[in-house]
FIGU-878772 format. One line per 8 residues: number of its first residue (from 1); their letters; for each residue y, x, z of C-alpha. Coordinates in steps of 0.2 Angstrom, whole numbers. Each point is the difference from the previous one (the first is absolute). Example, Ala and Ser with C-alpha at 12.3 -4.5 7.8 and 13.67 -1.06 7.14 Angstrom:
BEGIN
1 = AS = -22:62:39 | 17:6:-3
//
This chain:
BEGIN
1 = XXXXXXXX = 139:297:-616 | -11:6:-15 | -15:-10:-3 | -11:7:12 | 12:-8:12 | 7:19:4 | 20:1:4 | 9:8:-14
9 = XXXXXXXX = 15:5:14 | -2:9:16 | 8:-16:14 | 13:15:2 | 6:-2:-17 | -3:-16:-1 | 10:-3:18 | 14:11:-5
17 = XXXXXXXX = 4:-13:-14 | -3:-14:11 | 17:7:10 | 11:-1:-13 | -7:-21:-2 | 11:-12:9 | -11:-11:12 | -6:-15:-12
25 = XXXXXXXX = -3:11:-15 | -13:13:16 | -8:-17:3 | 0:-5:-19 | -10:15:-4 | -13:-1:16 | -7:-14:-12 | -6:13:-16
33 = XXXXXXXX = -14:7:11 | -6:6:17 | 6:18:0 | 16:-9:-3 | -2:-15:12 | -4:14:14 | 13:13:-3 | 13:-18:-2
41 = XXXXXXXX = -5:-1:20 | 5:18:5 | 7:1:14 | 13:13:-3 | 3:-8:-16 | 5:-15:8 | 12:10:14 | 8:6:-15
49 = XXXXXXXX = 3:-16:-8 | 6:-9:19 | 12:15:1 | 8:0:-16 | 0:-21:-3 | 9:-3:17 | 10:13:-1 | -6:7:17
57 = XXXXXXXX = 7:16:8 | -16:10:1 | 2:6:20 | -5:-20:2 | -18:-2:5 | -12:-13:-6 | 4:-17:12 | -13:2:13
65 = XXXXXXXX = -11:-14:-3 | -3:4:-18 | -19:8:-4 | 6:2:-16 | 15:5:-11 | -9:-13:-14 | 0:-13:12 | 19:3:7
73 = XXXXXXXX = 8:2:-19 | -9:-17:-1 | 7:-8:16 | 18:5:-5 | -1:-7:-18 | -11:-16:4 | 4:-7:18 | 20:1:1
81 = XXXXXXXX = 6:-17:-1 | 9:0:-16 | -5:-16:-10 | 10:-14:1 | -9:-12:1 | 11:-17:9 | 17:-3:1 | 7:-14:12
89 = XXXXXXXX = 16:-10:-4 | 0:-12:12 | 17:9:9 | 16:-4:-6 | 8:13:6 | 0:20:2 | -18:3:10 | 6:13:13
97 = XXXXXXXX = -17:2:11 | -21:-1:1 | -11:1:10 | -17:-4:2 | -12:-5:15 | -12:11:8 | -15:-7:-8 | 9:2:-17
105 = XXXXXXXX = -4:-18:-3 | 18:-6:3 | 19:6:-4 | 14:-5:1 | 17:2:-8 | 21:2:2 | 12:-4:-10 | 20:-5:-4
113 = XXXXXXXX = -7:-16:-3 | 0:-4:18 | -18:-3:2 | -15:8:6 | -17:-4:-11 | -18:3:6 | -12:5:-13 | -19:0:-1
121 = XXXXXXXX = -6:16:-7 | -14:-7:-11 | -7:9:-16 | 16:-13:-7 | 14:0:11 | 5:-18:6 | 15:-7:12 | -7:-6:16
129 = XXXXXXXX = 18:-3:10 | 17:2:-4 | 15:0:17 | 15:-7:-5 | 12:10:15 | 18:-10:-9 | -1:-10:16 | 2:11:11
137 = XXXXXXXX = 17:8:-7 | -11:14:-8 | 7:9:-17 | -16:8:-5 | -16:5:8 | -2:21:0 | -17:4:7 | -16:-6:8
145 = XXXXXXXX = -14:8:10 | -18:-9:5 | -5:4:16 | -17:9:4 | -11:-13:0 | 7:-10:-14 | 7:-14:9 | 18:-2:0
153 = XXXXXXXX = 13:7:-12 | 17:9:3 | 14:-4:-14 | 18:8:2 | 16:-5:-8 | 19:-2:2 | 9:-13:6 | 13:-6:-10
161 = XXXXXXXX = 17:6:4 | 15:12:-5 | -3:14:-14 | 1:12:14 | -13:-9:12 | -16:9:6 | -7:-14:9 | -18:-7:-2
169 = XXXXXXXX = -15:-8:7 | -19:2:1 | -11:-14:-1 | -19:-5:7 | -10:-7:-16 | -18:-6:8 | -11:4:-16 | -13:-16:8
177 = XXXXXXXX = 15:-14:-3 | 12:11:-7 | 12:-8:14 | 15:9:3 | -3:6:20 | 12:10:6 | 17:9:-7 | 11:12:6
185 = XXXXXXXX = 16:10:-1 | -1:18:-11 | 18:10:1 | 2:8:-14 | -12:-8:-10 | -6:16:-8 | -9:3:17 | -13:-13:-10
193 = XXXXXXXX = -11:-1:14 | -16:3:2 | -18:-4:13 | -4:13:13 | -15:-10:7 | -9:-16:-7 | 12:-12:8 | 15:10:5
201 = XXXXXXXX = 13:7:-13 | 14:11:0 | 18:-6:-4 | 18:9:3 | 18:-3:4 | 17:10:-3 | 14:0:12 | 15:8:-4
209 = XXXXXXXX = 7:15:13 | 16:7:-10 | 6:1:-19 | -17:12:-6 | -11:-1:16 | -14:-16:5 | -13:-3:9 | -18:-5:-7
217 = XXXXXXXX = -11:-10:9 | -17:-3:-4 | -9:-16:8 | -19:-4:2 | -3:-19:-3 | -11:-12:4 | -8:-8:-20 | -3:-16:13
225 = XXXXXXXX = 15:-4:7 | -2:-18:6 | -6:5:21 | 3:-12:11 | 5:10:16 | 15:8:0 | -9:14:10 | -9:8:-17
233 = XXXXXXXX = 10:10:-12 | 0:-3:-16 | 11:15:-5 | 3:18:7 | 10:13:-3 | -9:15:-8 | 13:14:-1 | 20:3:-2
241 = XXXXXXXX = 6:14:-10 | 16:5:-4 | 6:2:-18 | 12:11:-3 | 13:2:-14 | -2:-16:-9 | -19:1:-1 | -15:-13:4
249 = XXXXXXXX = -15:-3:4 | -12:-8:-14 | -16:-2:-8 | -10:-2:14 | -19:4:0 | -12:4:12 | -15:15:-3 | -18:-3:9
257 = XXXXXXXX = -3:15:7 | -18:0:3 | -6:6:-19 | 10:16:1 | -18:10:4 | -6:-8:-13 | 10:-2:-16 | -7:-6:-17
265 = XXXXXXXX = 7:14:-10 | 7:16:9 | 17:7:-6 | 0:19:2 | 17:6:6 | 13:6:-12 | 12:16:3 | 11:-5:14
273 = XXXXXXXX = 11:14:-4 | 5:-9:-17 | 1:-16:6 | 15:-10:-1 | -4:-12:14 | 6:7:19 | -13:-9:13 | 7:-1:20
281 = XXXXXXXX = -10:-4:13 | 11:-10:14 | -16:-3:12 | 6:17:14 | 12:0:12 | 2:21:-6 | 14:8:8 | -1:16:-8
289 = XXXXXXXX = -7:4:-17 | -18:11:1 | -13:2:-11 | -17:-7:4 | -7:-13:11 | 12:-12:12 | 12:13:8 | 4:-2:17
297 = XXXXXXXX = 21:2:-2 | 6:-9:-13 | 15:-9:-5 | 5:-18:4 | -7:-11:-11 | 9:-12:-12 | -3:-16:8 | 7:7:15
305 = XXXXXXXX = 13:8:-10 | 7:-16:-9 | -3:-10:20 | 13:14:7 | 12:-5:-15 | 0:-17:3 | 1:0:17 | 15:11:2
313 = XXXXXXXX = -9:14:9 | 2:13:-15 | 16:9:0 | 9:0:-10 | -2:-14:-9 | -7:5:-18 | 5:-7:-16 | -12:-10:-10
321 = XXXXXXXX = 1:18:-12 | -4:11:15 | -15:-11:5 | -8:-2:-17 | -2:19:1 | -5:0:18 | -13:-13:-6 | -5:13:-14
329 = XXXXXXXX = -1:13:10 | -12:-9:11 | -11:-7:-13 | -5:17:-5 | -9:2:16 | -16:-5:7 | -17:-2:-3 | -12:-11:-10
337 = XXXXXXXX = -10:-13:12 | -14:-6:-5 | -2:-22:0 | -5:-4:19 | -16:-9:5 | 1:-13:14 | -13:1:17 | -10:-14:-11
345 = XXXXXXXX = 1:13:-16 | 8:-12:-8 | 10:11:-12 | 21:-4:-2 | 9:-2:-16 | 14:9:-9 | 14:-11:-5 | 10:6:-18
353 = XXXXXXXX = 17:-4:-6 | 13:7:-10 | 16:5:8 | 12:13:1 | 14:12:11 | 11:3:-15 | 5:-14:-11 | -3:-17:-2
361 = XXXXXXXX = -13:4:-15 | -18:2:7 | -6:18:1 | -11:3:15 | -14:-9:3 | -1:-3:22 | -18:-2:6 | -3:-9:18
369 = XXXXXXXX = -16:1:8 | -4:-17:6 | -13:1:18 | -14:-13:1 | 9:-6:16 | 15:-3:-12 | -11:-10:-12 | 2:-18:8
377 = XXXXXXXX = 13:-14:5 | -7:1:18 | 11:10:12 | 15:-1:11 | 14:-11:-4 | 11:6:-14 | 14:13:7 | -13:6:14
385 = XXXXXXXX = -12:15:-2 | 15:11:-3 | 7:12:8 | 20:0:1 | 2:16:-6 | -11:-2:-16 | 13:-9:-11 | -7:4:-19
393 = XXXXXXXX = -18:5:-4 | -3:17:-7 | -10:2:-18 | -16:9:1 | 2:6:-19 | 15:4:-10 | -5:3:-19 | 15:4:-9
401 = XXXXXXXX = -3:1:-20 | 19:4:-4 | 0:-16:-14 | 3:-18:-1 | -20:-7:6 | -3:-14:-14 | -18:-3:6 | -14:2:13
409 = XXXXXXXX = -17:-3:0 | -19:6:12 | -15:2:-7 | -14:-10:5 | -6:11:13 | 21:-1:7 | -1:20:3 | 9:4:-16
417 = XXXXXXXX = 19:-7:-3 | 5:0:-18 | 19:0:-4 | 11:-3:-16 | 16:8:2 | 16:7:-11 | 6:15:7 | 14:7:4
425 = XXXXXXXX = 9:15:-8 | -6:19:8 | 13:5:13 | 8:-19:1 | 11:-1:16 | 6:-18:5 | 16:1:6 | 4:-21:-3
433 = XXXXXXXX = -14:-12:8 | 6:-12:-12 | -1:11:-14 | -18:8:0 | -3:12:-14 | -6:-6:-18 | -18:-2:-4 | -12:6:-12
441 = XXXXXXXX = -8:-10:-16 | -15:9:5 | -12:-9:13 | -8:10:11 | -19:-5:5 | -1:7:18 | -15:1:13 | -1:4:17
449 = XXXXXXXX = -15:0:11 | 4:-10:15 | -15:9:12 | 9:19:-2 | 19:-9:-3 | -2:13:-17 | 5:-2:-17 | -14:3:-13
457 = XXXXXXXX = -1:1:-16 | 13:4:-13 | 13:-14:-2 | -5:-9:-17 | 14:-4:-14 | -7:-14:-10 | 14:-13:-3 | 21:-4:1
465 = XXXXXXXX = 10:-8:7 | 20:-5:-5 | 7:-11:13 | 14:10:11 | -3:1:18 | 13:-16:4 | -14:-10:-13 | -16:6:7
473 = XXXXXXXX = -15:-10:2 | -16:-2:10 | -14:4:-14 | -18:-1:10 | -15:10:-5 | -17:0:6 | -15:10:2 | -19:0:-3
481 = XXXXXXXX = -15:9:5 | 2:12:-16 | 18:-5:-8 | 17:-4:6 | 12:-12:-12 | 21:-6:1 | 11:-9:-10 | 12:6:-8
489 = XXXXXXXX = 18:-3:-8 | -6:7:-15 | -9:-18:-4 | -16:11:3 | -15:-1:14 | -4:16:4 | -18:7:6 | -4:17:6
497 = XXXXXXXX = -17:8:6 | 2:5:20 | -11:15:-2 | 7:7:-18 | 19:-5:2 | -1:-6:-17 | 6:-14:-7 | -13:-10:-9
505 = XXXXXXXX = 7:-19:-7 | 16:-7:-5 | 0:-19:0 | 14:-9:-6 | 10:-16:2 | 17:-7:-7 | 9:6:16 | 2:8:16
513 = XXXXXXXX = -18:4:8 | 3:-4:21 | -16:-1:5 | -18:6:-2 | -15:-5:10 | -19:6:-1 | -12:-12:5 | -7:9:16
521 = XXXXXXXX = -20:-3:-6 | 0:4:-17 | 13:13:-5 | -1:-4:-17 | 10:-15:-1 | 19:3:2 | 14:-15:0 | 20:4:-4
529 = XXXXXXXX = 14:-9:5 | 15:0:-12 | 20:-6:-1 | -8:-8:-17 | -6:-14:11 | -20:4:-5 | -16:9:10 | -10:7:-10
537 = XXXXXXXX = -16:4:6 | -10:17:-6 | -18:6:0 | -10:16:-4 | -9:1:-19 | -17:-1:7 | 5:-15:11 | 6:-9:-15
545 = XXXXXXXX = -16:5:-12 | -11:-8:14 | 9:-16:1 | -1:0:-19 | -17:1:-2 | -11:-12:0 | -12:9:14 | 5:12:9
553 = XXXXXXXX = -6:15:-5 | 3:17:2 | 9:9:-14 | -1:19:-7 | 13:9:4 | 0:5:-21 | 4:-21:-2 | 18:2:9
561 = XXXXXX = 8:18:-4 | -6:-1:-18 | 9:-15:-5 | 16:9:2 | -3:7:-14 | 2:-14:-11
//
């Protein structure tokens, strides 16, 4: 400005310089004066800046809470949890699990070491409990789980046994006395377990039917299981689903339905005709393939299907190739059911797990609706309550992702399913179920909305992988309100924006990342697992300034962005 406090550049001029200014040198210059200050705020100024900092395709809207592209380029730099700022050595051992408590004022923690520690999350982290599970023929805790109301723990591990063993247990933890309540038998121990009310959880068992074929059965259990009268289950049999060709059931967890109509973020839907993922829907008993609503005549169903095969009654009798492409054939018909509501409007539940029809590696993820009805130990004596003629349950869902799954994970709201997988090659045929095809490096971040049973969003190649399909390992992730993090093999954590599909922090360790977990009331802390024994706990740059500071105060948005240029 001239002396008579006159601007000697149109804001034009002086904006079209402003876009060639990285974001710290824009804010840098909104000090000289106040036709710079004002023009430093533009608005589209600051789109162009989000856009080309982030890297974001330009299709993507702003995220739909944002009044301002100022305000979101700030959220993204300052409120991603990528400080460290603890890191916790009291493990001895690889850490292969976390998870924290409702409240967030809790977690707890997994690892080879055999035991399963409970932290109090404090502005310093400090050991509250540690579990040694050695005395019960354990060989290392796997994974834990609070219940809703933060009273008892799950922890999972594997017995000690053969090389080739897939047994395990789950134990009760009371987070009151931190007594030991309850335990229970978990077949295979990659099931891991998990709550599907406050006091009831879900376990499984494998029983083998021939060289590649078994039966899963998932059992409902009583936490309390000291009743006196012999009259009062403390176990029931949830559902029995045959696996075919060397495949299981595992990773267990359970989706509330009752946020679905109201989700925290809404995912639009990606192109289904360029999505990799195939999605069945097993809920009709169609006999005959027709557009539209429920047709009248449609083809038997597969649970009837698989009943007449293992009764006898289908002739001839089928080879275990010809029924895994009568099973296919079968899954590609149907209709998408929306969750059920009982008399009371009590809403049901959707119950996840990884499975498979082709191979022994997991790559389809089964979804089971769960009835209120269903959601208790009360009820007929195990064995009654079904009919004769209903000897396996039929999946609801069948999401096939043609890769070796790797992780799962539900956002806060439980409508959207986030999965890690390493794909296949294009075209791949299986012709061994012992021999599934070999997987990508590549990790594919997947995401399916379990309301509309659609993919959405583009799948999301962030990170690698290196282990061969024989080696592979359970890597959890977790999701926030605004961000989605995983391990990784890479010796990386790894945090992406839900809305953008971008990945926004690395956060190393020494080793293997396992396991990440978001406090679930203040997404800006973040704790990862590692195979280097440590946690490592994370928070956001504007979390960290306020703890620094002697009062908390706020803090120009100038004070944080600037400061990378030094």
């Amino acid at each position: 400005m001239d002396e008579g406090g006159t601007p000697l550049l149109p804001d034009s001029l002086v904006y079209q310089i402003f876009l060639s200014l990285g974001p710290a040198d824009v804010l840098a210059a909104g000090l000289v004066c106040r036709q710079w200050q004002a023009v430093s705020r533009d608005e589209f100024l600051w789109r162009e800046q989000f856009y080309r900092y982030y890297q974001v395709a330009r299709d993507v809207p702003r995220h739909p809470a944002a009044t301002s592209w100022y305000e979101e380029f700030q959220r993204l730099y300052d409120t991603v949890p990528c400080v460290e700022v603890q890191t916790l050595r009291e493990h001895t051992d690889q850490v292969l699990h976390l998870s924290f408590s409702h409240s967030g004022y809790q977690f707890a923690s997994c690892s080879k070491d055999c035991t399963v520690k409970i932290w109090s999350n404090d502005l310093t982290i400090s050991l509250l409990h540690s579990a040694d599970m050695r005395p019960y023929n354990w060989s290392y805790t796997q994974f834990s789980q609070f219940n809703k109301d933060d009273s008892l723990l799950l922890a999972s591990g594997v017995f000690l046994g053969p090389h080739n063993s897939s047994s395990g247990e789950i134990a009760v933890i009371s987070l009151d006395s931190f007594a030991l309540l309850s335990r229970v038998r978990n077949k295979p121990y990659d099931v891991f377990g998990c709550w599907l009310t406050e006091t009831s959880l879900i376990s499984g068992n494998l029983h083998r039917i021939g060289d590649i074929t078994s039966c899963s059965v998932l059992w409902l259990n009583n936490a309390f299981q000291d009743v006196e009268s012999e009259n009062v289950n403390v176990v029931k049999r949830l559902f029995k689903i045959q696996n075919l060709n060397a495949s299981t059931i595992r990773t267990v967890m359970v989706a509330d339905c009752s946020r679905f109509d109201s989700p925290d973020l809404l995912l639009e839907a990606g192109d289904p005709a360029t999505s990799p993922c195939r999605i069945f829907d097993l809920g009709g008993d169609n006999e005959e393939e027709v557009a539209g609503p429920a047709p009248a005549h449609a083809k038997e169903g597969l649970r009837h299907f698989l009943d007449r095969v293992l009764e006898g009654r289908a002739q001839p009798q089928p080879s275990e190739r010809v029924l895994e492409t009568k099973v296919a054939e079968l899954l590609a018909q149907g209709h998408t059911k929306p969750p059920e509501r009982s008399a009371t409007g009590a809403m049901s539940k959707y119950l996840i797990f990884t499975t498979g029809c082709l191979t022994y590696s997991p790559h389809q993820i089964g979804i089971k609706q769960i009835l209120p009805h269903q959601m208790t130990t009360a009820g007929p004596v195990l064995g009654e309550g079904r009919g004769s003629d209903a000897f396996f349950d039929a999946l609801d869902h069948v999401i096939d992702v043609h890769g070796h799954i790797i992780g799962m994970g539900l956002s806060p709201d439980n409508r959207y399913l986030y999965v890690n997988s390493r794909a296949w090659p294009s075209g791949a045929v299986v012709a061994d179920p012992m021999q599934p095809p070999p997987i990508a490096e590549e990790i594919d971040l997947l995401v399916f909305d379990l309301k509309t049973m659609r993919e959405v969003r583009r799948a999301l190649r962030a990170h690698r992988a290196y282990t061969p399909n024989d080696e592979c390992f359970f890597i959890f992730l977790d999701v926030s309100r605004d961000f989605v993090a995983s391990g990784a093999e890479d010796r990386h954590g790894y945090i992406w924006d839900r809305h953008y599909n971008i990945c926004l922090a690395k956060l190393r360790h020494e080793d293997v990342v396992n396991s990440v977990a978001f406090s679930p009331q203040e997404q800006e802390l973040l704790l990862t697992a590692s195979d280097d024994a440590t946690i490592k706990a994370w928070r956001s740059p504007r979390t960290v300034r306020v703890f620094q500071a002697r009062r908390p105060r706020p803090r120009a948005f100038f004070s944080w962005l600037a400061s990378q240029r030094r």
